[in-house]
Structures are given as structure tokens and as C-alpha cells.
C-alpha angles and dihedrals in degrees: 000000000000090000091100100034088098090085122043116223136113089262088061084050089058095037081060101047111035099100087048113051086055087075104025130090139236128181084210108031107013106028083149087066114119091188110077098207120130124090120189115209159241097052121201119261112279088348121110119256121273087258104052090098087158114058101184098063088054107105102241118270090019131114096214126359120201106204104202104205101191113125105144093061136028117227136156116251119206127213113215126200105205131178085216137107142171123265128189116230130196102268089063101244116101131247124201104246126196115251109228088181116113116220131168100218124193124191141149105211114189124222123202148154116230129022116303092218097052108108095207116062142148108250093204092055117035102068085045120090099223099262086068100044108123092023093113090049088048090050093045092045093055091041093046095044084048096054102044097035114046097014105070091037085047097046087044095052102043102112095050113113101231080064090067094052111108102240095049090049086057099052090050083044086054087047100046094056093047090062099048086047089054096041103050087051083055089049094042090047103039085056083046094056085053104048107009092238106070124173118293090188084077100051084058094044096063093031083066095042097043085050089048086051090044092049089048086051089053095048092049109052090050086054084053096047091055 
């Protein structure tokens, strides 16, 4: 599909859409189409898009709504800006036709998994594309088994004297980071199932700490093996 997109000319327009518009429909050029797919913009303020030619499947307050009805089988769907549209010719058939217009286009386009109207849904899946479901539940497991197994044994035996020895300082160092890492992610996804952004910081956050805990677990068990 993006193969072509390196020159820009209508024939890189059909060359990327040629598998699609077998499928897509069109209420002008491809009214035989069973995929509704394609979106023309820009939309008018606060108007539905040219193509919305049945209101009442727009989710409210939106310009265009896609309903993905898939449900035997899981798949990623992609969403495609293109500077393309579709011209008739005089044959009566269309050709995809390069836009040399320039427009500066703002939108806010919304992604979920599930339908927005329903009023039952699972939190933790329906800002989450499949290969993510459960990764809230994974994340709280490991933080929750860190906290009530090692913790308390860890805060009781403090003062003992093996827990001052180097080697054991740097594997409750390697705990410890582990920890932070999982429980920033937890942090960074449990913000993402509310409001479908989350906080990348976050992710950063307890990438870094998980590679620092990683690095200290290298370092020890070479220390170990010598």
C-alpha cells in the first residue's frame, strides 16, 4: 500500500488504492461496494462528513463513525490520510486523482474497542486494541505479588546484618527497580483505559527502571559466577 507514496502523481493515488476500492464503497463511483471505508475531508464545523449519508449510525457529537463488525476473528485496522480523491471520467467509471490543493487539516479522531453507546463495558478493555487486553491485570499481578511477598520479609529483616552485605544490597536494588518499572506502566496504562491517552512519561519511566534492574542482575550474577 505505501509502496508507491515516494512520487506524487494520480497514478501513485490508484496504485494505492486499487486493492481498496474493490471492496469500498461510494455512494458516486463504487455504489456496488459492501466496505464502507472511505471518508472525504475537510467536514464542515460542527456538520457531519459528505459521506455520512446516515445520521443515525454517527456516534453523537461526532463528524464520521467507522463500526467495525468483526467479532470472529481479531485483526488491526489501519486509518490512512491520503491527498487523493475520486474523479469521474467520461466514460463514466472514476479514477483516483492527486489533490494539489494545500490544506492545513485539524482533527481529533477517536479509537476504541467496543462500541461508544453501549452502556456496559470493560474499562480495562475498551480503550485497548486486542493484542493489549489483560495487560492491566499482568502489570497489577506482578506489582501486587512484589509488594505482599518480598516487602514485608524485606522491611522486617532490615537491621540484620546479612541485609548490609553487597551482594545482597544489589539484589534488593534489582528488586526494587523492578518494582518502580512495573509500577509506573501500571500507572501510565490504568490513566490510558480512562481517558484513552495515558502518560507516556511513565512508560519511560519503568522502561528505564526495569533496564537499570536488569543491568544490576547482570552485574550480579557475574559477581556470583566469579
Amino acid at each position: 500500500y505505501y509502496h508507491p507514496r515516494s512520487a506524487s502523481t494520480s497514478e501513485t493515488c490508484k496504485q494505492m488504492m486499487k486493492n481498496i476500492e474493490k471492496n469500498a464503497y461510494d455512494r458516486q463511483c463504487y455504489d456496488t461496494g459492501k466496505k464502507d471505508f472511505l471518508r472525504r475531508i475537510p467536514c464542515e464545523r460542527d456538520q457531519l462528513c459528505p459521506d455520512e449519508d446516515a445520521p443515525e449510525n454517527v456516534i453523537s457529537k461526532q463528524q464520521f463513525t467507522f463500526k467495525i463488525q468483526d467479532i470472529n476473528q481479531p485483526r488491526f485496522w489501519y486509518l490512512s490520510l491520503i491527498a487523493c480523491h475520486l474523479e469521474p471520467t467520461s466514460s463514466g467509471e472514476c479514477e483516483w486523482q492527486l489533490m494539489n490543493d494545500s490544506y492545513e487539516i485539524d482533527y481529533d479522531i477517536w479509537i476504541v474497542n467496543g462500541n461508544p453507546e453501549t452502556k456496559i463495558e470493560n474499562r480495562f478493555e475498551y480503550q485497548f486494541s486486542f493484542d493489549l487486553h489483560d495487560l492491566i491485570e499482568i502489570y497489577l499481578a506482578c506489582v501486587l505479588l512484589y509488594i505482599i511477598i518480598p516487602l514485608p520479609y524485606v522491611l522486617y529483616n532490615i537491621r540484620s546484618y546479612h541485609y548490609k552485605h553487597p551482594i545482597m544490597i544489589a539484589y534488593l536494588l534489582f528488586q526494587f527497580s523492578f518494582l518502580i518499572g512495573n509500577l509506573f506502566c501500571l500507572l501510565h496504562y490504568l490513566l490510558y483505559s480512562y481517558n484513552g491517552i495515558g502518560l507516556y512519561t511513565f512508560v519511560h519511566i519503568g522502561n528505564l527502571a526495569t533496564i537499570i534492574g536488569e543491568s544490576i542482575l547482570i552485574l550480579l550474577l557475574m559477581f556470583i559466577a566469579k
